[in-house]
N, C-alpha and C positions, 0 to 999 in steps of 0.2 A: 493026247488030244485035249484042246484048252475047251473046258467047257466056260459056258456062261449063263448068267442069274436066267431064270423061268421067265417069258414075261405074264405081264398082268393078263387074267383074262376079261377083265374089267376097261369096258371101251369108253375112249376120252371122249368128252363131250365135243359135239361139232362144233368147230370155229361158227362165228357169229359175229355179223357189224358189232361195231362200236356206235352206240349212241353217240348225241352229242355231247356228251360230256363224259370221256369215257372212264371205265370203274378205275384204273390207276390212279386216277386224282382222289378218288377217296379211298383208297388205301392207303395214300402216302397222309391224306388227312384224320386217320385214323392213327397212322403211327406215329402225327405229330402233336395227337393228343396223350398218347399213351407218355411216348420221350414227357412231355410238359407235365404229365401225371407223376413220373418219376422223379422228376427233377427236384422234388426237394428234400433228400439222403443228401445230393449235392450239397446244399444252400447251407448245411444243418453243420458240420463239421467246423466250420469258422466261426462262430456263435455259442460255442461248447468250451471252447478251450477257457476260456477266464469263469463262465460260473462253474463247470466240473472243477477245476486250478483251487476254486472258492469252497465248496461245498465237502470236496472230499478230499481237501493238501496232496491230489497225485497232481507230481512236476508234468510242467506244459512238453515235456520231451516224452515222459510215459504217455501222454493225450496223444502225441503227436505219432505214435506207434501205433495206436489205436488208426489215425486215421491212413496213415501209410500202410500197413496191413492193408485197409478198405479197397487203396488205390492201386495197388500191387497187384491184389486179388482183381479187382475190378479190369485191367488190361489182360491178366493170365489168363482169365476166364472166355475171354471176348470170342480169340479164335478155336476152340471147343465151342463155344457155342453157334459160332457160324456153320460148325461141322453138323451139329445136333438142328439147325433149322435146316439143311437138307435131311437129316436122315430124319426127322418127329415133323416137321413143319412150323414155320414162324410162333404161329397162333398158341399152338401148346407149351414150347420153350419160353414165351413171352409171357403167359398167364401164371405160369409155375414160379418164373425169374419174379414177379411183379410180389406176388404170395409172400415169396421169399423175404423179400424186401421189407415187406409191413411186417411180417413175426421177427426181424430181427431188431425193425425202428422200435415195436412196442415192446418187447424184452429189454430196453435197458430202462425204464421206467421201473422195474426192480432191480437194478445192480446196486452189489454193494464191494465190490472190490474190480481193481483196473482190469484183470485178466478177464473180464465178465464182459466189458468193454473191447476188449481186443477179441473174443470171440463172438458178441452182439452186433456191434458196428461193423468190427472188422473183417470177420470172415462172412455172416450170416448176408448181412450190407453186400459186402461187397461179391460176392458169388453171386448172390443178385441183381447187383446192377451190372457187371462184366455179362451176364448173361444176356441184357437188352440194351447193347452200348452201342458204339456206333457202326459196329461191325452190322447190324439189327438195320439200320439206318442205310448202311452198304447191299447187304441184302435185299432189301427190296427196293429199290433202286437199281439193280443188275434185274432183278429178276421183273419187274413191271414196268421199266421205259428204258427204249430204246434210245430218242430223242430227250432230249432236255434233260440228262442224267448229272448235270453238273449243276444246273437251276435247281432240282430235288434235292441232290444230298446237301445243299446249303438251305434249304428250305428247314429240311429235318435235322440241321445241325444245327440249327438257330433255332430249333425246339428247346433244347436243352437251356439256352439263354431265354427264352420264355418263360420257361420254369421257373428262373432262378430269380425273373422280375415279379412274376406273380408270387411266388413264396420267399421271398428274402424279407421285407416288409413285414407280412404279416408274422413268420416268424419268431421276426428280431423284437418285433412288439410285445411276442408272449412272454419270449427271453425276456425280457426289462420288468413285464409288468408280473408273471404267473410263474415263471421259473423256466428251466430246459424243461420239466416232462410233459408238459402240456405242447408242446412244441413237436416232443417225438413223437406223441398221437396225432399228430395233425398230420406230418411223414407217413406214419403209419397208414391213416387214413384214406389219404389220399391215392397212394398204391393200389391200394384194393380197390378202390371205385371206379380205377379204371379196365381193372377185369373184365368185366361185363362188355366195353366196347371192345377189346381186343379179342373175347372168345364169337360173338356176336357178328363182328362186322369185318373183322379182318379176313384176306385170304391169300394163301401159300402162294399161288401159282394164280398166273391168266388164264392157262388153261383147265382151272377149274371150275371156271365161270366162262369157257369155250371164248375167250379173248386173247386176241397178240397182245403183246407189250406194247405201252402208248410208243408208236414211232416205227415199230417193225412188223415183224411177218409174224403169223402163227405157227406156234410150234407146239408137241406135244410134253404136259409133263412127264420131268424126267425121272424114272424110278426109283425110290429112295437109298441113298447110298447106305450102306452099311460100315459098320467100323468108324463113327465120327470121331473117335480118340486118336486109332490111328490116322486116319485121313487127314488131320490135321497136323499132326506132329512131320507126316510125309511130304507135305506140303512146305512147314518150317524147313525141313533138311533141303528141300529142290532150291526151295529159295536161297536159304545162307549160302549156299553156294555160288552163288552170284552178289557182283560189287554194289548194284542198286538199292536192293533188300539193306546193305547196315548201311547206306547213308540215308534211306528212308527212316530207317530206327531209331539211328541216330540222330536225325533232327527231331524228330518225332518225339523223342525222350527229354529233348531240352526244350522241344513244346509246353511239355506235360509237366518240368520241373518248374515255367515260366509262369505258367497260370494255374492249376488246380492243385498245386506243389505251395505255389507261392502265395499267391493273389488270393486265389480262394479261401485256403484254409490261413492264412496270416495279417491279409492286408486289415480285416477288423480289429484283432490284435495291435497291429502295430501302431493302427490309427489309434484307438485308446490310449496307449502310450504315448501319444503325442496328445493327451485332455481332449479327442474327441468323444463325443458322446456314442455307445454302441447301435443306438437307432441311426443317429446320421451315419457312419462308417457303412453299415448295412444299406442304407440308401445308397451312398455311392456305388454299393457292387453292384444294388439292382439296375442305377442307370449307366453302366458299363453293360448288363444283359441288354438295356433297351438297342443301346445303339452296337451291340453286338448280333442282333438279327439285323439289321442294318447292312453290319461287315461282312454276315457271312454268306447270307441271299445275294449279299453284290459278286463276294469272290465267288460263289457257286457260278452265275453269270458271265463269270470273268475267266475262268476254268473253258468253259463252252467256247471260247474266244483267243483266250493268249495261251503261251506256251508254259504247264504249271511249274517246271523248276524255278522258272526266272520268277514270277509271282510266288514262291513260297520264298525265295531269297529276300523278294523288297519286303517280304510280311515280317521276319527274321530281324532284319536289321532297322526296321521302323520300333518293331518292340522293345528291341537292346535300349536303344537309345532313350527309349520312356523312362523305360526303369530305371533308367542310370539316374536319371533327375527326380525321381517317387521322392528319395527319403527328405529331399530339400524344399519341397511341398506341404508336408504334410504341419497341419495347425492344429490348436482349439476349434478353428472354426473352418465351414468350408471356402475356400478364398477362390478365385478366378483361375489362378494358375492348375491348382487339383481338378477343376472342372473342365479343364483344358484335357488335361491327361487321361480322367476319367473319358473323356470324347474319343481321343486319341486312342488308348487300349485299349477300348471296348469295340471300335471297329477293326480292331486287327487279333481279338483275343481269341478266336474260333476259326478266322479267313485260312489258317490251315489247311483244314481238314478237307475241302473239295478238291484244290490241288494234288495231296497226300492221295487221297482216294484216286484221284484220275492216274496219277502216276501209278501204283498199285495194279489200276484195272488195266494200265496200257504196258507196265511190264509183264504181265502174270496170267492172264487173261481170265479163263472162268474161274482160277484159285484167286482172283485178286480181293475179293470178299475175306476171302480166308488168311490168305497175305496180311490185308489191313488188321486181321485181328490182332496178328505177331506183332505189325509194327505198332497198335493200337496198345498191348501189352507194354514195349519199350516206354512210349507216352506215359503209363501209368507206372512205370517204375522209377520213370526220372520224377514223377511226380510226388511218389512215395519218398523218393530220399529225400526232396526237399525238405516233405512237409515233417520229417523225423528231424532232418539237420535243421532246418527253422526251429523250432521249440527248443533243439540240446544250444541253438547260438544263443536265444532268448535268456535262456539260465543261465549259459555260461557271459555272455557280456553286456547282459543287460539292455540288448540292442538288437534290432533285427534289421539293421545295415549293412553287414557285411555279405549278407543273404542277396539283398538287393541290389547289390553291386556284381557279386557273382554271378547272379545269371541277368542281367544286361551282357555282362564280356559272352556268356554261353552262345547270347542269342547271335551275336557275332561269328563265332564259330560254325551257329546251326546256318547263316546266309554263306556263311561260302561253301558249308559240304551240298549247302543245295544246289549251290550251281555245278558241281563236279556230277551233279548223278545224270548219268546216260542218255542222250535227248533222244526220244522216239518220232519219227514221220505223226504229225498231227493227225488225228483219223477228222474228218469233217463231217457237221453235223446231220443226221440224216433227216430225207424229209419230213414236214410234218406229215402225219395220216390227212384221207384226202376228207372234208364234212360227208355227215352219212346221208 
């Protein structure tokens, strides 16, 4: 006889209107402070490689393992962690993941050799930000709105691009003017400071504040799953065995080799190599974040509306194309044309990820959280090869052209696997909740 778990003897709180303005908008404003808090581990990687290259003669491919390590770990981690905020709750996995994050930024402020690096940045980093990535971002979004779940997850994917305008700048400033360490205590810092609003203000569930999810019915929460190590790996096996799951992956990984591979951790680099100065190169990426909340709030929008394979294919092959013309841009100075492209990528540099997500959530249904964290993983490993083979082409040819040109052709490949993945019946948006 199949037994089953005890339930709670502990009774949910009664359902209750919604205010006007009901609590899911500030949870999701809560989580887009927290992402924005985090975001500068992100910022910090591109900015390292020439004064560490400087300071302590380890080649920009040993750097570059440092930060592939970061990225690797940062996707593996993602879907375990989606499994651990059902079984701990958002709020604890977030505050531990964030902790993390600031004891590994300020432990390299004493390193004195690379390996110290590849376990500061790169595992301590990266286990911590794979823990509140966008799997984190998917989660509460499945779990707090029913309605406009495609407007959110671009809302809080375009946090991360916030982040990255508000600390790139300041930064790159410290870089130039005080050194990198002054710089990882700012990382560090800032981590922590967001503790307080995620232990404080966040919460797991609607129904722990006796509310449906903006858009739907009330439902009780659900008892904590057990086994989040296995429940995730179980979920990996149901999926690979289906065709959707590796063309999701696999776009997804030449996502992640296109921009946090490429762009992020090299385009400052490369620009100095071409006499610009590392404050302007660093501005440039912040205003690629600007107008990257721009790209992604719009495709979130756009997600709710068009069919998303067909919209990840034009995002796909708009970016090939940029990159193919990057290395014939780039000056001493910033000129009109770089400004164009900077426009150009920075609205398509994140527009991903709502699509990915909806796709995800419409093939997989309640694992589609847990799904994205798999396909989220692949993201981070095509990103880690890059950012390792960037630095070994840098040494070896003096040039990081050939980088550039490789994934333009990728992104080409990643628009046609997306039209090949499986089109689902559109689900239609449901109504809004009616005023209280």
């Amino acid at each position: 006889m199949t037994q089953t778990a005890p339930a709670s003897t502990a009774l949910p709180p009664a359902p209750r209107p919604a205010g006007r303005v009901h609590r899911a908008w500030f949870v999701a404003a809560v989580a887009f402070v927290t992402i924005i808090g985090a975001a500068g581990f992100a910022s910090l990687p591109g900015l390292l490689i020439d004064p560490l290259h400087t300071e302590f003669d380890w080649s920009r491919g040993t750097i570059g393992l440092a930060v592939s390590v970061n990225m690797a770990l940062y996707g593996l981690t993602a879907p375990f962690a989606a499994a651990l905020m059902d079984r701990f709750g958002i709020r604890r996995v977030v505050a531990v993941a964030l902790l993390v994050i600031s004891g590994g930024s300020l432990a390299t402020v004493w390193m004195t050799a690379s390996w110290q690096l590849v376990l500061f940045w790169g595992v301590l980093v990266g286990l911590g930000s794979g823990s509140m990535a966008l799997a984190f971002a998917a989660t509460v979004t499945h779990r707090w709105f029913t309605a406009r779940r495609g407007l959110v997850t671009g809302v809080l994917t375009a946090a991360g691009a916030s982040g990255q305008l508000i600390f790139l700048p300041l930064l790159a400033w410290l870089v130039e003017h005080h050194g990198w360490r002054p710089a990882a205590v700012t990382v560090s810092a800032a981590a922590v400071a967001v503790v307080p609003f995620v232990w404080l203000l966040l919460r797991d569930h609607p129904a722990d504040v006796g509310l449906a999810p903006y858009g739907g019915v009330y439902a009780a929460k659900p008892a904590p799953v057990p086994g989040a190590a296995r429940r995730a790996v179980a979920v990996l096996f149901k999926a690979a065995r289906t065709g959707p799951f590796w063309l999701l992956a696999g776009t997804f990984a030449i996502c992640g080799a296109s921009t946090n591979g490429l762009v992020r951790t090299h385009f400052v680099p490369t620009a100095h190599d071409h006499g610009m100065p590392v404050t302007a190169a660093a501005g440039l990426l912040a205003v690629i974040g600007v107008f990257d909340v721009v790209g992604t709030v719009a495709s979130g929008w756009f997600t709710d509306r068009f069919e998303a394979r067909r919209l990840l294919a034009v995002y796909y092959a708009l970016r090939g194309v940029s990159l193919l013309f990057l290395p014939m841009l780039l000056a001493p100075s910033v000129r009109p044309p770089l400004i164009f492209f900077i426009v150009f990528y920075g609205l398509d540099w994140v527009a991903t990820v709502p699509p990915t997500i909806a796709l995800c959530r419409q093939q997989y249904g309640d694992d589609g959280a847990i799904v994205f964290g798999w396909v989220l993983a692949s993201h981070q490993i095509g990103a880690a090869v890059v950012a390792f083979l960037g630095g070994l082409a840098r040494d070896a040819f003096g040039s990081y052209d050939v980088v550039w040109y490789a994934s333009g052709a990728l992104c080409a490949v990643a628009a046609l696997m997306a039209m090949v993945i499986r089109g689902t019946p559109a689900h239609p948006a449901p109504p809004l909740p009616a005023p209280a």
